[in-house]
C-alpha positions as CSV (number, residue, x, y, z in Angstrom):
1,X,28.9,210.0,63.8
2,X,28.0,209.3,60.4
3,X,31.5,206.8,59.6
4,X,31.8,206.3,55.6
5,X,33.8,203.2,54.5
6,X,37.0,204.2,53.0
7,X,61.8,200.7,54.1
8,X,100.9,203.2,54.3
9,X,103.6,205.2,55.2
10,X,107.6,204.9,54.1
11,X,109.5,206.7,55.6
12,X,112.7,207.6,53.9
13,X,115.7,206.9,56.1
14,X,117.4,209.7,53.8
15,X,115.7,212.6,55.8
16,X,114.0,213.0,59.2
17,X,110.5,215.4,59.8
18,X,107.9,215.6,62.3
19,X,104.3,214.6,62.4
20,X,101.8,215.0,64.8
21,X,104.4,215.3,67.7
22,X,106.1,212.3,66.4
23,X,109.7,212.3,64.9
24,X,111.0,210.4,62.4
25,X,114.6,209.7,62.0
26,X,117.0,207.6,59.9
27,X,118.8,204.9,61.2
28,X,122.3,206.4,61.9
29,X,120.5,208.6,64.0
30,X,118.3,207.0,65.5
31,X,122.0,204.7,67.0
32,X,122.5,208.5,68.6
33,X,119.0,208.6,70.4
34,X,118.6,205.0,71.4
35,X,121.8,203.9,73.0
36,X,122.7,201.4,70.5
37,X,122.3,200.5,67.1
38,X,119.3,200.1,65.1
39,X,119.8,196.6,65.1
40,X,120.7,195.7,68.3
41,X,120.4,198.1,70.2
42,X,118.3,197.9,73.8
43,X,116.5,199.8,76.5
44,X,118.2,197.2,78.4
45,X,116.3,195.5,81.4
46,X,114.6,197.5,83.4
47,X,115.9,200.8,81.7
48,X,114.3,204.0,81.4
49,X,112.8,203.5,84.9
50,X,108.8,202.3,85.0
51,X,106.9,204.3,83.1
52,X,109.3,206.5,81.3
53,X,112.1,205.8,78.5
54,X,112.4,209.2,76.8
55,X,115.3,210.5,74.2
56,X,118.5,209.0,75.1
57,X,117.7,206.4,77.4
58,X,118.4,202.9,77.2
59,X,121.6,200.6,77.5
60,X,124.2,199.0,75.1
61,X,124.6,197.1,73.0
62,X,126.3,194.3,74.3
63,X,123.2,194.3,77.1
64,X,121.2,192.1,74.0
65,X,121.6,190.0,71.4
66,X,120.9,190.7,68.1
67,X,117.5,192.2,67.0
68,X,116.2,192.3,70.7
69,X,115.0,194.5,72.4
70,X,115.4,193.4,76.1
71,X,112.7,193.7,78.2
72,X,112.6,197.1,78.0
73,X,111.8,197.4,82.3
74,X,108.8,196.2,83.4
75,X,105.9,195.7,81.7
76,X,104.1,199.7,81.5
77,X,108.5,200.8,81.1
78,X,109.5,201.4,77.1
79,X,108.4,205.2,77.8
80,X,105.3,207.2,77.0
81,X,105.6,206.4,73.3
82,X,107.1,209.5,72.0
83,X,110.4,208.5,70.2
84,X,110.0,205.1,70.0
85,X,113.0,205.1,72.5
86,X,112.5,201.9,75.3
87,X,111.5,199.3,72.6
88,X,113.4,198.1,69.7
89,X,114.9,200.7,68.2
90,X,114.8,199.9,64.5
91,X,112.5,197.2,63.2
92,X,110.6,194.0,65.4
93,X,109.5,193.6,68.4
94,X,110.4,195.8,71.5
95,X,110.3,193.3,74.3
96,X,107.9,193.6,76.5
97,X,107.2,197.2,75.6
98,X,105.3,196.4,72.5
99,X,106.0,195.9,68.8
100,X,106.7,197.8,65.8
101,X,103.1,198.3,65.1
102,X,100.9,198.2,68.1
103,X,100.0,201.8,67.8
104,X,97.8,201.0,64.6
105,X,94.8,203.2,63.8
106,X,92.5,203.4,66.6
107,X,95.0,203.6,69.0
108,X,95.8,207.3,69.1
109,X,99.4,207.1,67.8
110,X,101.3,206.5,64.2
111,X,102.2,202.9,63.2
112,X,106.1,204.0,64.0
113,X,107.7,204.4,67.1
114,X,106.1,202.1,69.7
115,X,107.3,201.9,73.0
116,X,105.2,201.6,75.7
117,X,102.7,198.7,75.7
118,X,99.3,199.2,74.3
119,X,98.0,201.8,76.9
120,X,100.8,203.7,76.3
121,X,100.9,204.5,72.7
122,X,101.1,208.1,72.3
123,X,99.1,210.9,73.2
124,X,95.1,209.6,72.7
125,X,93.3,211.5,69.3
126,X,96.8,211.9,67.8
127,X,96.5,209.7,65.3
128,X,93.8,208.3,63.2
129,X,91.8,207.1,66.2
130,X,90.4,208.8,68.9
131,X,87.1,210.1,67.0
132,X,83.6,208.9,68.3
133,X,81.9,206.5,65.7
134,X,80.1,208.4,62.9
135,X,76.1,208.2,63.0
136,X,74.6,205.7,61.0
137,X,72.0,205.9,58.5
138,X,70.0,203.6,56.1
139,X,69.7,204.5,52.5
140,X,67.8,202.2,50.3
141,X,67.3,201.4,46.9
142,X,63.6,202.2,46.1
143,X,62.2,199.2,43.7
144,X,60.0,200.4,41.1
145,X,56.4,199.9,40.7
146,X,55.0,196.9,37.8
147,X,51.9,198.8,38.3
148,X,50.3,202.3,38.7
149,X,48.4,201.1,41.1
150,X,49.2,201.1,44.9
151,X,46.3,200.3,46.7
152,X,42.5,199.5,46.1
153,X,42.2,197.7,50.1
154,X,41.2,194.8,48.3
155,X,41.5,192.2,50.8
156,X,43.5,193.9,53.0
157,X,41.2,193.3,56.8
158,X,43.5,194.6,59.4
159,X,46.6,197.6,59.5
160,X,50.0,195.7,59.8
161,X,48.9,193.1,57.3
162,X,51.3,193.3,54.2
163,X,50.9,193.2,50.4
164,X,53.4,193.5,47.1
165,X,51.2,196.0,45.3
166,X,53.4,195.0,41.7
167,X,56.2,196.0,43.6
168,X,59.4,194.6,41.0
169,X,61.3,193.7,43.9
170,X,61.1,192.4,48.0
171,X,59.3,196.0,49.0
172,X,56.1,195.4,50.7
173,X,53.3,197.6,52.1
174,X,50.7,197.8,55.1
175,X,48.4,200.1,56.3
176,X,49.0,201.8,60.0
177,X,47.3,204.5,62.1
178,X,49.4,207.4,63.9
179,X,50.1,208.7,66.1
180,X,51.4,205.6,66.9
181,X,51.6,205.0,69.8
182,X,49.8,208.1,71.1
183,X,46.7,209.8,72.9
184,X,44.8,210.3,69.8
185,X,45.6,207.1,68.0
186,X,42.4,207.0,65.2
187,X,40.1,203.8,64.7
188,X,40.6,202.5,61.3
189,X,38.8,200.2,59.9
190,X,39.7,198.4,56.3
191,X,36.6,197.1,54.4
192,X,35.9,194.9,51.9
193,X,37.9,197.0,49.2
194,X,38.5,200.5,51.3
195,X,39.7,202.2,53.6
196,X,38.0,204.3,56.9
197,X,39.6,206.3,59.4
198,X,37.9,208.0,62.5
199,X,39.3,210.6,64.3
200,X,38.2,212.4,67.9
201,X,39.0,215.1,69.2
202,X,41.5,216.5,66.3
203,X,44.2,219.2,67.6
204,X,47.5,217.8,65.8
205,X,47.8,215.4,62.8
206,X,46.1,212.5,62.7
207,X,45.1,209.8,60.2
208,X,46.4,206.5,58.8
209,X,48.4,206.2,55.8
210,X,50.6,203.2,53.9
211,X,53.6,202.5,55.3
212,X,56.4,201.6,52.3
213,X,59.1,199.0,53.4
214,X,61.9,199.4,52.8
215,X,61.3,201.5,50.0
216,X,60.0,202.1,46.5
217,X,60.8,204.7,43.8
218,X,58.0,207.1,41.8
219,X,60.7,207.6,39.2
220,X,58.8,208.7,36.3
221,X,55.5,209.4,38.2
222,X,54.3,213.0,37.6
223,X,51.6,212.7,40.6
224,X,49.2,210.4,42.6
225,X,45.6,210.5,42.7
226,X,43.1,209.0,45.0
227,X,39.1,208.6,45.9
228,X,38.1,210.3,48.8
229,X,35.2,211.7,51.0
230,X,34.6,212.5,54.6
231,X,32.8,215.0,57.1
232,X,33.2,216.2,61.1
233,X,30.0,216.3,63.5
234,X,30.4,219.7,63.5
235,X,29.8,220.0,59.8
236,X,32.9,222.1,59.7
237,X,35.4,221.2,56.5
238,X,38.2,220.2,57.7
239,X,41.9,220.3,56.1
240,X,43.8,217.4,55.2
241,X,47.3,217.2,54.6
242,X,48.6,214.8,51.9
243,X,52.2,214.3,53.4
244,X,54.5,212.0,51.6
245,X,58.0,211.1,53.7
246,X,61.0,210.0,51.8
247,X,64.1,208.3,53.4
248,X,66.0,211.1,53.5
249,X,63.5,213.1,55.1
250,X,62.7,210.3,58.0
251,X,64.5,210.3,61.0
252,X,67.5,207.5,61.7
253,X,65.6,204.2,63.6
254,X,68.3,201.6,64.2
255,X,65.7,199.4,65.0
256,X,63.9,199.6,61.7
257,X,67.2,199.9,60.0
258,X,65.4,203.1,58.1
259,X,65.9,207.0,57.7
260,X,68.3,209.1,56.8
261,X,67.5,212.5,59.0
262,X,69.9,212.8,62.0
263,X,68.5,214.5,64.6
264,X,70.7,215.8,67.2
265,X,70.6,214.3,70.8
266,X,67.8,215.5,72.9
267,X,65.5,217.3,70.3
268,X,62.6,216.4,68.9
269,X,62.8,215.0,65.3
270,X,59.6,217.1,64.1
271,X,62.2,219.9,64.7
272,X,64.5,218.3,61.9
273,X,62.7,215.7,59.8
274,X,59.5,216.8,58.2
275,X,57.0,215.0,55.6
276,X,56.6,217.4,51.8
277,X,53.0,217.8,52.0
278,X,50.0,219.3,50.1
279,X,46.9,220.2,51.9
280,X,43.5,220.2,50.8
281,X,40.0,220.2,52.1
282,X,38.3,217.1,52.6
283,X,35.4,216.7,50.1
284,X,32.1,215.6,51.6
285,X,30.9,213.1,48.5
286,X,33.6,210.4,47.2
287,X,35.6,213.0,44.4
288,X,38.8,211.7,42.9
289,X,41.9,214.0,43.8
290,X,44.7,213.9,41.9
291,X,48.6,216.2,43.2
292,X,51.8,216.9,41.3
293,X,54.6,215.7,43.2
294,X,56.3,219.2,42.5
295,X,53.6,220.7,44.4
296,X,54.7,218.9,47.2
297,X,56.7,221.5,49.5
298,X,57.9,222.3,53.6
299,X,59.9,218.8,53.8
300,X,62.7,218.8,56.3
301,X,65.8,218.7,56.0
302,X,64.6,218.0,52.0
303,X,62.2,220.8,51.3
304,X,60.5,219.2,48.3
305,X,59.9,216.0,47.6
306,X,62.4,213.1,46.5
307,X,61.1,210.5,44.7
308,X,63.3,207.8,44.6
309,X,63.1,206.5,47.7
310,X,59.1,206.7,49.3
311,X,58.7,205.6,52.5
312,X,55.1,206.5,54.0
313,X,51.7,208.3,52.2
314,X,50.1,209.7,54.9
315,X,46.3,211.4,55.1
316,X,46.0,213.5,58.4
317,X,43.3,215.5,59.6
318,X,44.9,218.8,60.5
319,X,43.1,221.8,62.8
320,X,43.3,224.0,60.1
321,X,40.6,226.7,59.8
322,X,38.7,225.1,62.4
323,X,41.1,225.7,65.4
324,X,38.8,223.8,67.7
325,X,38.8,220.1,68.8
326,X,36.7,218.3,66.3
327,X,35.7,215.0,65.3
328,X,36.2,213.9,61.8
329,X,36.0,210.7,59.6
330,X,37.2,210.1,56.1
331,X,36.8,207.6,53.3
332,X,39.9,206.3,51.0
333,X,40.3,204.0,48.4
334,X,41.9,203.5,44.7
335,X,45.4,205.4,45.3
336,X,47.6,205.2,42.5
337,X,50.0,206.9,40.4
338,X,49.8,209.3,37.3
339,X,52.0,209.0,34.7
């Protein structure tokens, strides 16, 4: 083969309503319902039975002193947290069946009417907890580019190996080969100032490309050009697709703290989170190309292409016309943006 070198709730006591299965009463009421007053009132020791304290249990008043509660029965008794019968039955602590406030957010109940101890706080999901944790994904502020130009390979020997490319900021870029890791997986091979990749046996997308981390912004850009030239054995032209991911079309890694694309459990992300892309055929002497970035099209879930925040610029052989296994090598070098 011929190889050419190419990132708060107050209640009023005035009224009483119901919320989510929980009922709110004022204090002269509430005497009625708990068995005492609001201030002194008890579930008494042991009362209610284990487990189970509901409207109208409890004791007198003369069954504990002043704001307390008792012990409100054994440790699970205070009741199943409906009517904030069991524990105290105004403000402070309910004894041993938990405290004006344990049912906080999270917990499945209002912040009123606590009884029970904290596994027994009202029905689960009926307040503001009880919801999964939301999916997390990792925007970033692309820096800008100092300079038009990304990448000439000068002096970059190896993929992984890092540069600033006049990046105005901490973004940094490297060179890397994909599929990655993958049957497939091209040789490429970084010269003195360009950059080659060979590829065998070509069914789905392969090539190398500059990975952007964590990202930059082509705000202002109208395209990017490059130098390029390649050729198969076969002497058949083959297609090349110029694909360009952005954040928010690269699917969610927590490790790499990157992406914005959530793909459901259990699919595949090409399915979901696609690169804009132009294709082209590869010329056979070194020509300079040069795309719009509103040509750009087929992104996913972003069907054109956003530029504030680049992540990868990829060059993949594709089958294209060919349809066949083939093998293919291409030459890159001097890729930079148009103004």
């Amino acid at each position: 083969m011929a190889v050419v070198s190419l990132g708060a709730l107050f209640v009023s006591a005035a009224c009483s309503f119901s919320t989510d299965g929980i009922t709110f009463v004022p204090d002269d009421e509430f005497d009625a319902v708990a068995g005492g007053t609001s201030r002194s009132g008890s579930a008494g020791k042991g009362s209610g039975g284990k487990g189970s304290a509901g409207a109208g249990s409890g004791g007198t008043s003369a069954e504990a002193g002043s704001d307390s509660a008792g012990e409100a029965g054994e440790v699970e008794s205070g009741g199943t947290a409906g009517l904030g019968v069991g524990g105290k039955a105004g403000l402070g602590g309910g004894g041993k069946g938990g405290s004006l406030n344990t049912a906080g957010s999270g917990v499945g109940g209002m912040i009123v009417g606590t009884a029970g101890n904290l596994h027994s706080a009202g029905a689960p999901g009926a307040g503001s907890g009880g919801q999964g944790p939301m999916p997390t994904v990792f925007p970033c502020a692309g820096d800008t580019l100092a300079d038009k130009l990304i990448a000439d390979f000068t002096g970059i020997t190896q993929p992984g190996r890092e540069w600033k490319a006049g990046v105005k900021g901490d973004t940094l870029f490297s060179v890397f080969g994909f599929p990655d890791p993958a049957n497939g997986k091209p040789n490429v091979k970084l010269g003195t100032d360009d950059l080659t990749v060979e590829a065998f046996g070509v069914l789905q997308p392969v090539g190398a490309g500059i990975r952007i981390s964590p990202c930059v912004s082509f705000k202002g850009a109208q395209s990017i050009g490059f130098t390029m030239s390649g050729a198969t054995k076969s002497g058949d032209i083959p297609v090349i697709a110029l694909r360009i991911y952005t954040n928010q079309n690269l699917p969610v890694n927590g490790m790499m703290r990157e992406g914005m694309c959530l793909v459901p459990t259990g699919q595949d992300p090409i399915l979901f989170c696609q690169p804009a892309h132009v294709d082209f055929p590869l010329p056979a002497t070194p020509t300079r190309l040069e795309f719009k970035f509103v040509d750009f099209k087929g992104g996913k879930p972003s069907d054109s292409l956003q530029v504030d925040q680049i992540k990868r610029i990829e060059w993949a052989f594709t089958s294209g016309p060919v349809q066949k296994p083939y093998d293919g090598n291409y030459t890159l070098d001097d890729v930079l943006l148009y103004y």
